[in-house]
N, C-alpha and C positions, 0 to 999 in steps of 0.2 A: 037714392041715386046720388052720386057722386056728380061736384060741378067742378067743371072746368073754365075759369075764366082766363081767358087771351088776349091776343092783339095780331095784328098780321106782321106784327116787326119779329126777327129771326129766330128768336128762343122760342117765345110764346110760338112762333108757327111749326118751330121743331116740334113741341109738344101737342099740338093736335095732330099734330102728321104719325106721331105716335101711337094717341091713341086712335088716330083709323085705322092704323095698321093692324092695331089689335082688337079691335071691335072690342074698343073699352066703353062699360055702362055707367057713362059719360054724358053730362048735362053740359052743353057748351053754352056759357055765354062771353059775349064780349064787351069788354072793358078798358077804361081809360082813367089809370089811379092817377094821376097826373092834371085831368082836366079840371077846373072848377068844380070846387064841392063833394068831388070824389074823394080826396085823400083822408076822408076821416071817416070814409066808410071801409078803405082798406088797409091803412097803417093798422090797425089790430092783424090783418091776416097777414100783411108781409109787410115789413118795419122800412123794408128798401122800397117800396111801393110798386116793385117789378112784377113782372108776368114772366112767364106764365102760378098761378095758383091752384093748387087742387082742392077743394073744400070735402070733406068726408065726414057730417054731422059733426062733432067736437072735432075732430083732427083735420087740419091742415099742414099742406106739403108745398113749400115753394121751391125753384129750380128744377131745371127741365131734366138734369140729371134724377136726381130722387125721384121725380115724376113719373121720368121712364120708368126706372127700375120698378116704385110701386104698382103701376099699371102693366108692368111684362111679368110680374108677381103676381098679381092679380089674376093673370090670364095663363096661368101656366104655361109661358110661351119661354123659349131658349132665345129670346130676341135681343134681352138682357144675357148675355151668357152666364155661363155655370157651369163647374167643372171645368175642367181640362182649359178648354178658350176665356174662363173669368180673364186670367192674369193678361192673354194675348188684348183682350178687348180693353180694358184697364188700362195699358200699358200706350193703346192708339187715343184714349179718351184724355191721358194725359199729356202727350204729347201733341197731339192737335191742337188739346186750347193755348199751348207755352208757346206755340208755332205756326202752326197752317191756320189753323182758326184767329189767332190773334191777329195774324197779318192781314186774312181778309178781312175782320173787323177794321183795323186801322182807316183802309181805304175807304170802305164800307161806309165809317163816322162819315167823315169828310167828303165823299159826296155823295151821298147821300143821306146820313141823320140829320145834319148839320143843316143839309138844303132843306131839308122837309120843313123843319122844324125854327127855322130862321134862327140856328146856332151862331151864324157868322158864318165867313167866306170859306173856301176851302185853302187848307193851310197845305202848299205845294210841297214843304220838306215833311212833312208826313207823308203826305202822300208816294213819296219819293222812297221817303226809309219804310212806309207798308210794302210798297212794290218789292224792295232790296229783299224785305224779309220773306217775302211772298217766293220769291223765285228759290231761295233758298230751303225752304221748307215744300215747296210743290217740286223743287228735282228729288228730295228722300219722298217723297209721297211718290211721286212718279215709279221709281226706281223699285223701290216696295210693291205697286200695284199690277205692273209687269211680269210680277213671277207669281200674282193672284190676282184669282175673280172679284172675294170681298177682304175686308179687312181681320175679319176673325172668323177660320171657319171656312166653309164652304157655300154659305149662305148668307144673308142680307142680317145683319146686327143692329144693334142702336149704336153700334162705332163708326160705320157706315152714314147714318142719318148722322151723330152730331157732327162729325168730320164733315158733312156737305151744308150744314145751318147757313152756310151765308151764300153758296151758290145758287139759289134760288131770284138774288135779289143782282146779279152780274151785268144785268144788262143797265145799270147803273155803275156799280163800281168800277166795269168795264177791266178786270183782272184778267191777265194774258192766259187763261185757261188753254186757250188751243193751241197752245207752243208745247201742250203735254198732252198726247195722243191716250195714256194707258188711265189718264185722270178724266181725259173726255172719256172712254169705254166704258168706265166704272161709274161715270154720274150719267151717259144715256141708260144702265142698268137701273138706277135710283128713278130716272125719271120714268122709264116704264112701271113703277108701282103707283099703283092711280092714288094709294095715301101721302104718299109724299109729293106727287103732279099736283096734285088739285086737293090738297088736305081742309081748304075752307068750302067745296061742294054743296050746298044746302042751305048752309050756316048764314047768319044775319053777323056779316062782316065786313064794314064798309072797308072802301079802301083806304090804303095809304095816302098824305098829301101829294102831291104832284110834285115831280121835279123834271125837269130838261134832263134827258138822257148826256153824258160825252157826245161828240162825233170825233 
């Protein structure tokens, strides 16, 4: 049995939301490389001591990218594309993170890692130039989604799930999501998949630190 060790912070929760999608034979546990006494039991497995990790007897795979793919390999499943739509899915996987994705982390640190985690205050010209970047990459995400259902394909992909990693966590970051109608359609579609709604269901996953939401 393969183990999956996590956290509910954005990557790590991309990657179990994966594999529930895929009914990957998958050992979840959760973990914290970072806390006391942990880091020398996981700098052997991942040297950046991030999450998500997939443990597979001698082999280990870190990044939630690889992870998918190993696990949508695994499952013989077109979730990972191949053929025809590799290039189209490729093509949103990199341009997300140079763009959509990067901006909603920007915000994302700032108010919320930072609060969690008593990084310091939130830095307001971040915040500022995340939003700037944010808008700019959600009008081509917009504009793009309008003339499709999903991102690669006719059906639900892991370009789909990485492109959404930080919208789970909005009602913090507080990102003008609803100024773009075809980015709201396409993430209530995500949120109707009960692996991506509720991807820690079952699991022994405490929560996140607390922070004061925006008003």
């Amino acid at each position: 049995m393969m183990k999956l060790f996590f956290s509910r912070n954005p990557n790590p929760r991309l990657a179990v939301a994966v594999a529930r999608y895929l009914n990957s034979a998958v050992d979840f546990e959760y973990a914290s490389p970072f806390a006391p006494g942990e880091s020398e039991k996981f700098r052997p497995l991942n040297p950046n001591l991030s999450l998500p990790i997939l443990v597979d007897g001698e082999r280990v795979l870190w990044e939630a990218d690889a992870i998918a793919c190993r696990l949508s390999r695994d499952a013989a499943s077109d979730f990972w594309r191949t053929g025809d739509d590799e290039p189209e899915m490729i093509r949103w996987l990199s341009w997300g993170k140079e763009n959509f994705m990067q901006a909603c982390d920007m915000v994302h640190f700032e108010r919320g890692t930072k609060q969690r985690y008593a990084l310091g205050p939130i830095d307001d010209e971040k915040v500022a130039e995340g939003l700037a970047r944010f808008r700019v990459a959600a009008t081509i995400l917009e504009s793009e989604l309008r003339a499709r259902q999903w991102l690669a394909g006719e059906s639900v992909s892991y370009a789909d799930f990485r492109m959404a990693a930080f919208l789970p966590f909005n009602d913090i970051a507080c990102l003008p999501i609803g100024e773009y109608p075809a980015i709201c359609r396409w993430y209530d579609q995500l949120e109707n998949i009960e692996a991506w709604r509720e991807p820690f269901g079952g699991l022994d996953a405490p929560d996140l630190p607390p922070i004061a939401p925006l008003r």
